[in-house]
Structure formats: C-alpha cells, structure tokens
N, CA, C and O of each residue as an XYZ file, in Angstrom:
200
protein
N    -164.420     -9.934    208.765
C    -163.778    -11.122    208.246
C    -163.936    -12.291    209.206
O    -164.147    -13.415    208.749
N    -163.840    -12.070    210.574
C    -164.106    -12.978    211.655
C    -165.606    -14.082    211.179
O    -165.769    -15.302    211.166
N    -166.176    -13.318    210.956
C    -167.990    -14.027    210.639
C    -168.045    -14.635    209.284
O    -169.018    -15.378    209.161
N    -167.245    -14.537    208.168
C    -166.568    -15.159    206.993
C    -167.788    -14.415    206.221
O    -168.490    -15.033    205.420
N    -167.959    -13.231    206.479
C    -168.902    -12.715    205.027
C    -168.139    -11.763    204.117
O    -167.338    -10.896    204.466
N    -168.532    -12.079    202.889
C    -167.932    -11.016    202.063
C    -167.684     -9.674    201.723
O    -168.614     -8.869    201.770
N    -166.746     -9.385    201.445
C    -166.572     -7.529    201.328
C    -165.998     -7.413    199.644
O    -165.378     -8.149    198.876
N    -166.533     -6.196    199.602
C    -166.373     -5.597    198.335
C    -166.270     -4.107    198.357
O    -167.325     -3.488    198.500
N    -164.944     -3.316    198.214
C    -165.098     -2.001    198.242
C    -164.533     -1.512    197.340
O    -163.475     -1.951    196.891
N    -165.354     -0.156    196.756
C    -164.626      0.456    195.452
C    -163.303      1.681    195.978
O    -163.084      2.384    196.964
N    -162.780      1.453    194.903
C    -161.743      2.737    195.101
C    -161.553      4.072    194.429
O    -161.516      3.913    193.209
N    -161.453      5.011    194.698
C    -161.099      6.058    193.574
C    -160.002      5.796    192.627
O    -159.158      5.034    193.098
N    -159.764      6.211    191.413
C    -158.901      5.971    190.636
C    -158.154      7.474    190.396
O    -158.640      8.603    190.333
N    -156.605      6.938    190.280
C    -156.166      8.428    190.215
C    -156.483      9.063    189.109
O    -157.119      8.607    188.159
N    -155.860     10.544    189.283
C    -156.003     12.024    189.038
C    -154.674     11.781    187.282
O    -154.820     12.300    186.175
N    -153.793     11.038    187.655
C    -152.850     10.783    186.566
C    -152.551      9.622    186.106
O    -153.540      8.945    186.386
N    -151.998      9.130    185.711
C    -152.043      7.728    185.012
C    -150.656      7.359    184.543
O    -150.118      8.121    183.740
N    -150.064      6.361    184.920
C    -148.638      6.479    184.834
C    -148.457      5.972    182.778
O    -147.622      6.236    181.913
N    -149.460      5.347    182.807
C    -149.460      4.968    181.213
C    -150.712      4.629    180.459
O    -151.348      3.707    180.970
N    -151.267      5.194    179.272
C    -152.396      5.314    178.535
C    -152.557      3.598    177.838
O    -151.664      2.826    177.489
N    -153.898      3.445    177.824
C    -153.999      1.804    177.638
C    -153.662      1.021    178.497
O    -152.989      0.093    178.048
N    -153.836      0.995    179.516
C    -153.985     -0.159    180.683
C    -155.115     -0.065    181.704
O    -155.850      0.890    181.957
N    -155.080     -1.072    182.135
C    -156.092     -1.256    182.721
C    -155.848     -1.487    184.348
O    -154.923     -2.170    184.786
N    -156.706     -0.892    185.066
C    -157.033     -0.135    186.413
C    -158.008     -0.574    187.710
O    -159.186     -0.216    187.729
N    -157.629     -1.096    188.414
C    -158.670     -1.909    189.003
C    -159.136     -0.832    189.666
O    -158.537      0.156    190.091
N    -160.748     -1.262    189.724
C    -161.441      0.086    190.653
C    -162.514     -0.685    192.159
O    -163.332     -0.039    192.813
N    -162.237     -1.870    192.327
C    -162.682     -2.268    193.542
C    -161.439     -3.629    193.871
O    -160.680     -4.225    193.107
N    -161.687     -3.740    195.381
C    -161.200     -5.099    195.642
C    -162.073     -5.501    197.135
O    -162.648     -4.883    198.031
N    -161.776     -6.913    196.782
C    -162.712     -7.561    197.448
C    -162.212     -8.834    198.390
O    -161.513     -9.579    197.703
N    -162.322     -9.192    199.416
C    -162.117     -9.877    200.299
C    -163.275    -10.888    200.483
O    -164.459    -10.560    200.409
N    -162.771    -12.331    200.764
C    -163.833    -13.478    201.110
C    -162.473    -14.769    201.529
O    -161.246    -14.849    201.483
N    -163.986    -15.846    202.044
C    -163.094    -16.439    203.181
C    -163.333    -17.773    202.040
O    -164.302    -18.125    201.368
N    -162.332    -18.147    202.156
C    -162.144    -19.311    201.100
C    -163.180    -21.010    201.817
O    -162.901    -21.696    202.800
N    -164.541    -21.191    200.649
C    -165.115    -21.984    201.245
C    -164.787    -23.669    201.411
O    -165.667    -24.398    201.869
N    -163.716    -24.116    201.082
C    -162.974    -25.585    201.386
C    -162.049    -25.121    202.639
O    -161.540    -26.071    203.235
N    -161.873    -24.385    202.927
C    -160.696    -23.978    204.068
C    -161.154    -22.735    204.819
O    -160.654    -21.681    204.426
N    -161.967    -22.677    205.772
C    -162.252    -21.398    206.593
C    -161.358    -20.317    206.928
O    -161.576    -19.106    206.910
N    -159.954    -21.176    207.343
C    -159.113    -20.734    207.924
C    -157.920    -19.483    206.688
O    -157.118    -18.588    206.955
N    -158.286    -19.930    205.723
C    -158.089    -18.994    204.385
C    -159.024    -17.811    203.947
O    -160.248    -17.884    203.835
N    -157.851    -16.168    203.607
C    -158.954    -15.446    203.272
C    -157.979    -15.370    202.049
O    -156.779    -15.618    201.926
N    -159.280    -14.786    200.902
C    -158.571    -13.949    199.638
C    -158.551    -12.920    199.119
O    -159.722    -12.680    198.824
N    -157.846    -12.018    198.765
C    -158.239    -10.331    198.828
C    -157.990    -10.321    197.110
O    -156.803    -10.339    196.783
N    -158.688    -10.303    196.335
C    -158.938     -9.595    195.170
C    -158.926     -8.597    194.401
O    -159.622     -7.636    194.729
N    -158.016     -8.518    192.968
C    -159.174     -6.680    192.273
C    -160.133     -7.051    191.731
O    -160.256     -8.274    191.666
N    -161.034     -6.338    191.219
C    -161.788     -6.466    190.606
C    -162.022     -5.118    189.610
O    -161.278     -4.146    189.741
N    -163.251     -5.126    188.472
C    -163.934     -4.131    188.238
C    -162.937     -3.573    187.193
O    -163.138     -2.360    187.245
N    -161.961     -3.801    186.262
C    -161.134     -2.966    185.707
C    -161.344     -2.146    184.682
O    -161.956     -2.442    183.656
N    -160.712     -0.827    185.006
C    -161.319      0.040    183.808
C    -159.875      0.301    182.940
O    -158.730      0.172    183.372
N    -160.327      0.729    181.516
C    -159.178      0.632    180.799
C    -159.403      2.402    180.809
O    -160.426      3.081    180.725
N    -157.881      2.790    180.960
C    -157.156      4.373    180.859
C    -156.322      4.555    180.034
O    -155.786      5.658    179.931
C-alpha cells in the first residue's frame, strides 16, 4: 500500500449460508485514491448470488 499499487484478493466463501438468495462477495480490493494519495479504499467486489 506504501507504493500506492493496487490489490485484489479473492476469498473463500462459506461452507453455510446464513440465508438463500443473497448475494456474497468473493474478493476485496484495496487502492489508493488518485485525487488524494494520502487516502486508501478497501472494497468488495465479485458477488455471487447463494
């Protein structure tokens, strides 16, 4: 994060599901906000519906 490059990592999704029909993020992602260096933003992404 120091060098302001982007990250993107996936996650496992659980084994159970607290409720059928919703949706599940399966990565999140971090970047350094480009008007303001001094800002980062951590993201989900990727959502799968369960």
């Amino acid at each position: 994060m120091q060098k302001g490059e982007k990250a993107s990592v996936a996650f496992g999704q659980p084994l159970y599901f607290q409720e059928s029909n919703t949706f599940y993020p399966a990565k999140y992602n971090i970047y350094v906000d480009e008007t303001n260096p001094q800002l980062h933003h951590v993201t989900l992404s990727d959502f799968v519906l369960r």
